[in-house]
ZAVORO-904327 format. One record per residue (C-alpha): x, y, z; residue in three letters; residue number from 1. Coordinates in steps of 0.05 Angstrom, whole numbers, always signed. Layout:
<pts>
<pt <X Y Z> ALA NUM>
...
</pts>
This chain:
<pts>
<pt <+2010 +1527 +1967> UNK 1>
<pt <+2059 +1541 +1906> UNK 2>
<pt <+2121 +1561 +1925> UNK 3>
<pt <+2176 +1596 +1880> UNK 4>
<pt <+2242 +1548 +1875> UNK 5>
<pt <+2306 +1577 +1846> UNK 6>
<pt <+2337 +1533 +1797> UNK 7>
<pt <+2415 +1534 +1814> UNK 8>
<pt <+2451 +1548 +1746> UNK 9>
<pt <+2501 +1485 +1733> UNK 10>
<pt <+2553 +1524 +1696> UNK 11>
<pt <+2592 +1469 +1680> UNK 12>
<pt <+2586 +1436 +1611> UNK 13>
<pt <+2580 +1513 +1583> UNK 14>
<pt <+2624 +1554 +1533> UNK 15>
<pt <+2657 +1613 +1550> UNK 16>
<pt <+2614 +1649 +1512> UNK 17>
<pt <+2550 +1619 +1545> UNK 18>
<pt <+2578 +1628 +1611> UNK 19>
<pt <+2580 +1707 +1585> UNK 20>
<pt <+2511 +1713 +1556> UNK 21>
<pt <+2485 +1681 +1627> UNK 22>
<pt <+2526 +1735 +1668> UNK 23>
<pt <+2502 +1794 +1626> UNK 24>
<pt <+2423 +1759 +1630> UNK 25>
<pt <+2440 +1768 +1709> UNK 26>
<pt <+2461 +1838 +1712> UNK 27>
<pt <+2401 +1864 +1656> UNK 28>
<pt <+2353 +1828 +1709> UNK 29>
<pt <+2374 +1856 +1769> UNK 30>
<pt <+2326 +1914 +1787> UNK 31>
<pt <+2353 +1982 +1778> UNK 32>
<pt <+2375 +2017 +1845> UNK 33>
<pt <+2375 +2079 +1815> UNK 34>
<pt <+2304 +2083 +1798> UNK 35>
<pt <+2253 +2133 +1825> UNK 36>
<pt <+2189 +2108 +1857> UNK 37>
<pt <+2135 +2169 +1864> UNK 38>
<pt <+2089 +2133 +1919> UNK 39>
<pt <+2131 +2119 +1971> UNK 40>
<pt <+2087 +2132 +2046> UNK 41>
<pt <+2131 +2185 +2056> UNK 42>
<pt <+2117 +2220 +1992> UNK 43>
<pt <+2053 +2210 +1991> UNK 44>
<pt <+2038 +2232 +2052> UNK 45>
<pt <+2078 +2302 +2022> UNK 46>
<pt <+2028 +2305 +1972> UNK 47>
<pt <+1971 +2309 +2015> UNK 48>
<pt <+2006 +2361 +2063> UNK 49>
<pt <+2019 +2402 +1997> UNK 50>
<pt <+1940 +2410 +1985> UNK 51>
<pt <+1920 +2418 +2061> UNK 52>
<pt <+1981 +2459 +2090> UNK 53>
<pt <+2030 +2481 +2030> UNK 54>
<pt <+2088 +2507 +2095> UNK 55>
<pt <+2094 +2438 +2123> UNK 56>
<pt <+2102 +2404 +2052> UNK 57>
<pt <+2154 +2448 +2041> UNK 58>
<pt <+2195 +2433 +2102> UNK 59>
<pt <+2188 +2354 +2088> UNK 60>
<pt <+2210 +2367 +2014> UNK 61>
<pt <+2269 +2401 +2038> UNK 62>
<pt <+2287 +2364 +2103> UNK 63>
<pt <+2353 +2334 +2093> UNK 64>
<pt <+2318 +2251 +2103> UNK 65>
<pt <+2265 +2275 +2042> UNK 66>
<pt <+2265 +2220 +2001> UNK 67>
<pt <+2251 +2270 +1937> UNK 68>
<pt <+2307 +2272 +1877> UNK 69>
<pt <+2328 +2358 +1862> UNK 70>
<pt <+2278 +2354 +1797> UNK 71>
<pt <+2221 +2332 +1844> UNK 72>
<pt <+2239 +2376 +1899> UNK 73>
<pt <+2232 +2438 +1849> UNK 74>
<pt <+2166 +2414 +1821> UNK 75>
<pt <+2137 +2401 +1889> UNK 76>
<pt <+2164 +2472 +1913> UNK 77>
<pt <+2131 +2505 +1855> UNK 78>
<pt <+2069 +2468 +1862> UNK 79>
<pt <+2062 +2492 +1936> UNK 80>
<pt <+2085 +2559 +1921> UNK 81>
<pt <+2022 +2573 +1867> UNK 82>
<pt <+1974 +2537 +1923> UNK 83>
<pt <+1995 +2595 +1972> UNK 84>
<pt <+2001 +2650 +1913> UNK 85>
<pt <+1923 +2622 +1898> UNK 86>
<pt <+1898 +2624 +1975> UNK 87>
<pt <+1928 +2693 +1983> UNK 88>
<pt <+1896 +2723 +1922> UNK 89>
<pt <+1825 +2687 +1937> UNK 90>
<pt <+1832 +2723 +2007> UNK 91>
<pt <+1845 +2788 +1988> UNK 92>
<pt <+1793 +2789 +1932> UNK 93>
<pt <+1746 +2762 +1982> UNK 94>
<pt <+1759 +2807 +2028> UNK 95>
<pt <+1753 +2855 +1969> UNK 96>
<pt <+1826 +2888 +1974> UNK 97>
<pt <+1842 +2882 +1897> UNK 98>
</pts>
């Protein structure tokens, strides 16, 4: 089995300005903690409660431990919104009221 070994940077020997370049290398490869993931479990379970029961997804967008950013939260709101505006109008045509 292969296994991943760090190399430990020997700093010593190095210019200023090496020393520099190798600190900003560091920080550029660090992953971003700011960045948004759109499959999370929770969120995709939200997805699927959109599609089957549009009230529910609404409460876990909204919920204060909803892992959704404001931009996502108002796409997701609007998205369940038309699904109920959609079932609403295909039951009253069906039930021939328009």
């Amino acid at each position: 089995m292969a296994s991943k070994v760090k190399k430990k940077q020997n700093l010593q020997g190095l210019t200023e300005q090496q020393k520099h370049i190798i600190k900003l290398r560091n920080e550029l490869n660090k992953p971003d903690p700011h960045q948004v993931k759109a499959f999370t479990l929770y969120k995709i379970i939200t997805y699927v409660f959109n599609v089957l029961f549009p009230p529910y997804a609404l409460y876990r967008i909204w919920c204060k431990k909803s892992e959704f950013t404001k931009i996502e939260r108002y796409a997701q709101s609007v998205v369940a919104v038309t699904i109920l505006c959609m079932f609403v109008l295909l039951q009253l045509e069906r039930y021939k009221i328009i």
